[in-house]
N, C-alpha and C positions, 0 to 999 in steps of 0.2 A: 485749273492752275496746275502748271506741272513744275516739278522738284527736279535738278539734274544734280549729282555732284560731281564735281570734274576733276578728280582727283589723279589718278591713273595717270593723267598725261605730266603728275607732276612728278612726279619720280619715286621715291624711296618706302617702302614699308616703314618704316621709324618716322616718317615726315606724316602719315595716317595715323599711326597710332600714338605718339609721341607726340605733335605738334599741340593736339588742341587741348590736352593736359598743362603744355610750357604755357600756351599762348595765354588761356585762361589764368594760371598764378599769375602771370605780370597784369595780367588786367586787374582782376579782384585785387592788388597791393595797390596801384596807381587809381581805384577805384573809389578808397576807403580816404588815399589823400584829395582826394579831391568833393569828395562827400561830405567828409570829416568839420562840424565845427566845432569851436573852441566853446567853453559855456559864457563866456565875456561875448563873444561873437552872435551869439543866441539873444543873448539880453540885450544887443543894442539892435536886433532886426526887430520891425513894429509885425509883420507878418509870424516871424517862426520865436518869437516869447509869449505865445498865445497858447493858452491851456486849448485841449481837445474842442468845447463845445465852443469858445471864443473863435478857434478857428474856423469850424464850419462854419458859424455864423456870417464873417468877412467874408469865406470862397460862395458862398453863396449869394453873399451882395455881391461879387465880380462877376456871378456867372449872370446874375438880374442885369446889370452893368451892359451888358454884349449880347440880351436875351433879345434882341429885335429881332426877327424872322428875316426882314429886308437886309440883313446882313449875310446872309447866305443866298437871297436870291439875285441880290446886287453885289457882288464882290467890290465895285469899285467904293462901297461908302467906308470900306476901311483897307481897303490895298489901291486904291486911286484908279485913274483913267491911266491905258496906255498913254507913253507921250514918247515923239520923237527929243533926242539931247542933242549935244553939239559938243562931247567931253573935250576938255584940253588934253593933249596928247604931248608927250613927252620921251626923246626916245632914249634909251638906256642900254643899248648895248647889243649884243647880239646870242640869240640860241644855237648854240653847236654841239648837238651831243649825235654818239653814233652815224656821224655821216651826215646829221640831219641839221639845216641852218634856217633859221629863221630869225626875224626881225623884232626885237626886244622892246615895245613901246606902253607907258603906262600911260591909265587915263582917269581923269576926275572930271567929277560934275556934281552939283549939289543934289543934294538929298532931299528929300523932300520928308520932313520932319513931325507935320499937324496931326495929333494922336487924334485917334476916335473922341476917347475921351478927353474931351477941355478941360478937366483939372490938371490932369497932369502935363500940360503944355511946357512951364517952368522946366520940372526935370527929366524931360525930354530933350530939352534946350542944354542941357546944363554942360554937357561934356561938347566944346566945342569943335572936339578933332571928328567927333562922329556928324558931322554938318556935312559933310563930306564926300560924299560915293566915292571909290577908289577899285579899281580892277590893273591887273595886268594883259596888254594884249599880244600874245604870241602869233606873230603873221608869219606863216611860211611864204615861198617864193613861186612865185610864178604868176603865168598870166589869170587872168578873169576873177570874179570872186568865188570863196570858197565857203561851204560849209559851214558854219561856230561852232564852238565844244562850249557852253559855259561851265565852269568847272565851281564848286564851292566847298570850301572848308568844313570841316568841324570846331569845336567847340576849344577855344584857348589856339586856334592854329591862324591860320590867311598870312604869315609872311610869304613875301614871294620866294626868295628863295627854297627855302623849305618846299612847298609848294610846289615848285617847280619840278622839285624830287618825287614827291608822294605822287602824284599822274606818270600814265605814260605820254608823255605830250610828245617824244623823238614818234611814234609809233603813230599817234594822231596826224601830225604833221603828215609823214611818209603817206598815209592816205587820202593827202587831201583836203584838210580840214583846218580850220584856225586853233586858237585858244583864246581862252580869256579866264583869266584866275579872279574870278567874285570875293572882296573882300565883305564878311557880313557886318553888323554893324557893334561898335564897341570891341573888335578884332583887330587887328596888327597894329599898323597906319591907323585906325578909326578910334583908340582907345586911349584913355590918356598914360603917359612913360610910366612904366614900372607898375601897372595897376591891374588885376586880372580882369577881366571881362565883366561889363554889367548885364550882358545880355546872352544869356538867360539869368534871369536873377529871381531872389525867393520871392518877391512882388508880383504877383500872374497879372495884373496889369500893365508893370513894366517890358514883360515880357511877351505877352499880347501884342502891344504898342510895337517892341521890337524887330515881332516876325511881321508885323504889317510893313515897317518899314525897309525889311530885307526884301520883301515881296516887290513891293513898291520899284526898289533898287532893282530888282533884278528882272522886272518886267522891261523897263526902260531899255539894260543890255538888249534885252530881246528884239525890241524895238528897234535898238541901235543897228545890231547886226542885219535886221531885215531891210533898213531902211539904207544900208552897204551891198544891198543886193544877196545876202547869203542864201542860197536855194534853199538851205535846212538849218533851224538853230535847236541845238543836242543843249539839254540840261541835267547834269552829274554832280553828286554830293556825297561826302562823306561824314555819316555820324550827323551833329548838327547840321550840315550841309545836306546829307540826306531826307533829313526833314524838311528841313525847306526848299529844297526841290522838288517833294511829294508833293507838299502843298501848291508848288508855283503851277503844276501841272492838274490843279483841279480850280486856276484861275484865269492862266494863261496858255492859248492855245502853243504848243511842241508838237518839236516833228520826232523826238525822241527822247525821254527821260530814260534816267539809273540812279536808284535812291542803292546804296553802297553800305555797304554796315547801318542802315540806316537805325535813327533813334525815329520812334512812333509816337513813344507816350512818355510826357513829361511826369505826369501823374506816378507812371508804375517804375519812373527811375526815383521818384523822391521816397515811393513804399520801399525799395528793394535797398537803397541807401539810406536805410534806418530816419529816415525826415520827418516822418508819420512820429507823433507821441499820442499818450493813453495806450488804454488797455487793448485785445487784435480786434473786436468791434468798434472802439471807438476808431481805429486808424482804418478801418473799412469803409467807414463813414466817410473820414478825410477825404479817402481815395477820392470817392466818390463826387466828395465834393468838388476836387481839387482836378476831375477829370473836366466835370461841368463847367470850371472858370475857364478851362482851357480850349474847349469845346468850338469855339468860334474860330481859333485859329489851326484846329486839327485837319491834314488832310482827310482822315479818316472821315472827316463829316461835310465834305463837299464830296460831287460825283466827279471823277476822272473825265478830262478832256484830250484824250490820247486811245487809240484802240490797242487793245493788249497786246499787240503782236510787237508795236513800238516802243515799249516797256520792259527794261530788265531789270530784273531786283539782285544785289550782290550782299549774301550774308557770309559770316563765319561762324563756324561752325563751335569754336573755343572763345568765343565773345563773349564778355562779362558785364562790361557796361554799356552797347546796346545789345542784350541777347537774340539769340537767330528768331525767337521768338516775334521781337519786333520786325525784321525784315519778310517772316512769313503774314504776319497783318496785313504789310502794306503793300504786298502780292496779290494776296488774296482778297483785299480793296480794286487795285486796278484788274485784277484777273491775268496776271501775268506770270512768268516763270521766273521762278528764283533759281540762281546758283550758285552752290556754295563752295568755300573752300575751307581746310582745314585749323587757320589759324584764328586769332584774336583780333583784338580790336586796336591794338598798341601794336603787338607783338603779329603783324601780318602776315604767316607765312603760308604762302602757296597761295597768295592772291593772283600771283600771274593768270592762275584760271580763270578769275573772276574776267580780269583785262583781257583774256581772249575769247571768253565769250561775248562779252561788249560791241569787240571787233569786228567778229562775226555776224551778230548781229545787224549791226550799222550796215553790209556788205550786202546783206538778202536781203534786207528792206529798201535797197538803192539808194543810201545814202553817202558809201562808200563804193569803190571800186574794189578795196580789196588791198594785198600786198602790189 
């Protein structure tokens, strides 16, 4: 695995040595709110008002729960059979930014919702805007078909506008290539008004259940664009999005993945965000346990369907809440090269490196042409 940092072409001595100090305080502040529970809030979750040894006890019935071996050698018994879709299309407008125009259209199709496990069917069921699939598709112009970018959010993000902002999709386009903005599930569109995300949530079966059905969702895109003739379908994530693209890529055959700030371990965001209670043995234990509930859904614990060369990994370098830490795992799982840039995980600066290494990329592996 090789490490590059691309900094140099970003510009300013103060932007290296300055940057990942700023980037970092804004993350560790937006880190702590978002960690942060109230002790009313504690007492009403049936998972996190469990003393130390009540807890392991549960993460280890969840990991007993997902302990079939046929689940890793069969991916489909909980991320499903590819399937071709037919989404409804809807079109909305048009993308003009920089010179660059393409055609505005969303798409929905159902979701396919049947948890592993059959107890929790009910609340699975229960939010009925996440019944849903929902993506944005950005067509550029011109003849034959082109390329895919599947692109996917982090964690509290998938509107489209936003969205629209955080990729370089004008840059994409110019090369060649489509978009499609993955919304995950219980995210923008999928979640119900005014309510923050249930997914991830402190439930590691709800959340199990979750990533299978983003998988699920985002195999199908895959399917969708192959089955439009695209010669290459690119899978790209940010933060939770990087997660679950790690994973899509050790289920689903890509012609090129980018896990992005990516998060690894659920587990060592819940130790690092104070989650863990008892004494630093007993929250050792948790970890522990609480790595093994998750265990099933970790790309880390399937093998890569992708050869390293078609693999890039994008950390930062001032990241606080997924630290670089994580993105060198999941490098060093598919054998591929990381590269980093100087900022955070909120506070992104000097990601433009990350985005032209991507480019580049994409370029030598003939999947683009280039500028």
């Amino acid at each position: 695995m090789k490490s590059t940092t691309l900094l140099g072409r970003l510009g300013s001595a103060a932007l290296h040595a300055v940057g990942p100090a700023v980037a970092s305080g804004v993350d560790v502040i937006a880190s702590r709110a978002l960690m942060y529970r109230s002790s009313a809030a504690v007492s009403r979750s049936a998972s996190e008002s469990k003393g130390p040894a009540e807890r392991v006890v549960a993460l280890r019935a969840i990991a007993a729960a997902y302990g079939d071996p046929a689940l890793y050698t069969t991916p489909a018994l909980l991320f499903g059979e590819p399937r071709r879709i037919e989404p409804s299309q809807r079109d909305v407008g048009r993308f003009d930014r920089g010179g660059v125009i393409g055609d505005v259209i969303d798409l929905a199709w159902p979701s396919r919702l049947g948890p592993y496990l059959t107890s929790l069917d009910a609340r699975v069921r229960e939010v009925t805007e996440n019944h849903t699939a929902r993506a944005r598709w950005i067509r550029g112009r011109g003849a034959g078909a082109r390329p895919l970018a599947i692109l996917v959010h982090g964690y509290r993000g998938g509107s489209f506008p936003f969205e629209e902002r955080a990729w370089p999709i004008a840059a994409l386009l110019r090369r060649g290539l489509d978009v499609v903005l993955a919304q995950l599930p219980h995210h923008a569109d999928r979640a119900r008004p005014k309510s923050a995300p249930r997914f991830p949530g402190s439930d590691p079966r709800m959340t199990n259940e979750g990533f299978a059905q983003a998988i699920r969702d985002l195999r199908d895109l895959v399917q969708w664009g192959r089955g439009r003739g695209a010669p290459a379908v690119i899978a790209a994530g940010m933060s939770l999005g990087g997660f679950s693209v790690s994973l899509l890529g050790t289920v689903e055959p890509l012609d090129f993945l980018v896990p992005f700030i990516p998060l690894v371990s659920l587990a060592d965001t819940a130790r690092d965000g104070g989650r863990l209670v008892g004494t630093p043995a007993e929250q050792m234990t948790q970890h522990e346990a609480l790595s093994d509930a998750y265990r099933v859904v970790s790309p880390l614990s399937r093998p890569p369907l992708l050869p390293k060369e078609r693999v890039l990994v994008v950390g930062a370098v001032g990241d606080r809440i997924t630290p670089l830490e994580h993105a060198r795992r999941i490098a060093a799982h598919f054998d591929a090269d990381l590269v980093t840039f100087p900022g955070g995980h909120l506070l992104q600066l000097g990601r433009g490196a990350g985005f032209r290494a991507i480019l580049e990329r994409l370029a030598t592996v003939g999947i683009t042409t280039g500028e």
